[in-house]
C-alpha positions as CSV (number, residue, x, y, z in Angstrom):
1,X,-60.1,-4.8,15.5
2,X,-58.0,-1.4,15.5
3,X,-55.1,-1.9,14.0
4,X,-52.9,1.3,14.5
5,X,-49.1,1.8,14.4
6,X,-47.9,4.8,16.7
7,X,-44.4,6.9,15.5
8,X,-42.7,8.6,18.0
9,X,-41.7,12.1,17.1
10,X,-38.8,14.2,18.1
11,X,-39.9,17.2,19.2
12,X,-38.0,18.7,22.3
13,X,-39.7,18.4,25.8
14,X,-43.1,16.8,24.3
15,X,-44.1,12.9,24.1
16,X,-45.6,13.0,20.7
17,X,-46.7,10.0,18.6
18,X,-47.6,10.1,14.9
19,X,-50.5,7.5,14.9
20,X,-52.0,5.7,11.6
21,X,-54.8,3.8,11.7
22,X,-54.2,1.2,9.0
23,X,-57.8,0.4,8.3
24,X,-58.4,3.9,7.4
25,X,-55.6,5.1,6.6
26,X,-56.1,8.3,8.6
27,X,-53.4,9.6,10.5
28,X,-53.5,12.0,13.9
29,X,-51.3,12.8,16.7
30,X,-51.3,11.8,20.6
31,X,-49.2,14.4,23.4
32,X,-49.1,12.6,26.8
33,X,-49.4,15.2,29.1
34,X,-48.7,13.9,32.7
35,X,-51.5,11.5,33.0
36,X,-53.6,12.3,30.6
37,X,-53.3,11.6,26.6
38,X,-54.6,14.4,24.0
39,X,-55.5,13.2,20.6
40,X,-55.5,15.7,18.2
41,X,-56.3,15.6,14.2
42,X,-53.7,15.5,11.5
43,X,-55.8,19.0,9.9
44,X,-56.2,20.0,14.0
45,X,-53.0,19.9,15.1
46,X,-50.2,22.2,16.3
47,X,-48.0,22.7,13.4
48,X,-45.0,21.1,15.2
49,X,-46.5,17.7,14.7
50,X,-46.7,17.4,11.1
51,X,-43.5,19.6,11.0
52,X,-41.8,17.0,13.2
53,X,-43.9,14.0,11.2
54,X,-42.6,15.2,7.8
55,X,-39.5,15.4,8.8
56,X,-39.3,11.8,10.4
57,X,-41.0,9.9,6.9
58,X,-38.6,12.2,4.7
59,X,-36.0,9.8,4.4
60,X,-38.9,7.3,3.4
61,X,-40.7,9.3,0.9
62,X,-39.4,8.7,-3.0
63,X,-38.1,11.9,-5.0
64,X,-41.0,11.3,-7.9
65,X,-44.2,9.9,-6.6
66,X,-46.4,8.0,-8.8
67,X,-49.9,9.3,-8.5
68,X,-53.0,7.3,-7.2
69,X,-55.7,8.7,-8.1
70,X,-57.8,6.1,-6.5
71,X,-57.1,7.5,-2.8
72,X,-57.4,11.0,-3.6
73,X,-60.5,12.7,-2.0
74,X,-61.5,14.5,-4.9
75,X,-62.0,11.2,-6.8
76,X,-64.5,12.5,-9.1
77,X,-62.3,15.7,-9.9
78,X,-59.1,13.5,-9.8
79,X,-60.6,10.7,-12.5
80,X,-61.7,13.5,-15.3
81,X,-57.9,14.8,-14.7
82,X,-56.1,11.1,-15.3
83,X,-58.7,10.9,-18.0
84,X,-57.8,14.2,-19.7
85,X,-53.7,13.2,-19.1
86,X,-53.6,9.8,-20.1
87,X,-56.2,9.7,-22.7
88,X,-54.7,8.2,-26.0
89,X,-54.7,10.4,-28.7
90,X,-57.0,8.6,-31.2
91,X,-57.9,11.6,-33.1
């Protein structure tokens, strides 16, 4: 099943949707151009989107993050770095 929730953005003359796939977590954008529907890539897209994305999940986001390093893509990298930061200091 694709389970996908759709934002509308407010960007002037343009239909755009923020879409997040909530299996993968991946998130793109959709531009409904008369009949036809463009799908683009968050990395792909015109700047506009995540411009106009950012600016609609601001008022969501928290002011200091807690990190996860479990999601990050350099998971390898991002483990010796939670290591080297949280390691106790038994010495």
């Amino acid at each position: 099943m694709i389970f996908q929730a759709g934002i509308n953005l407010d960007i002037e003359d343009k239909d755009v949707e923020a879409v997040i796939d909530l299996e993968t977590g991946l998130i793109g954008f959709t531009e409904k151009v008369g009949d036809k529907t463009e799908e683009f890539y968050y990395t792909k897209s015109p700047i506009e989107f995540r411009i106009a994305f950012l600016n609609k999940i601001e008022s969501l986001c928290v002011s200091n993050s807690h990190m996860n390093f479990k999601i990050c893509r350099k998971e390898q990298l991002s483990s010796v770095v939670h290591n080297f930061i949280f390691e106790k200091g038994d010495s």
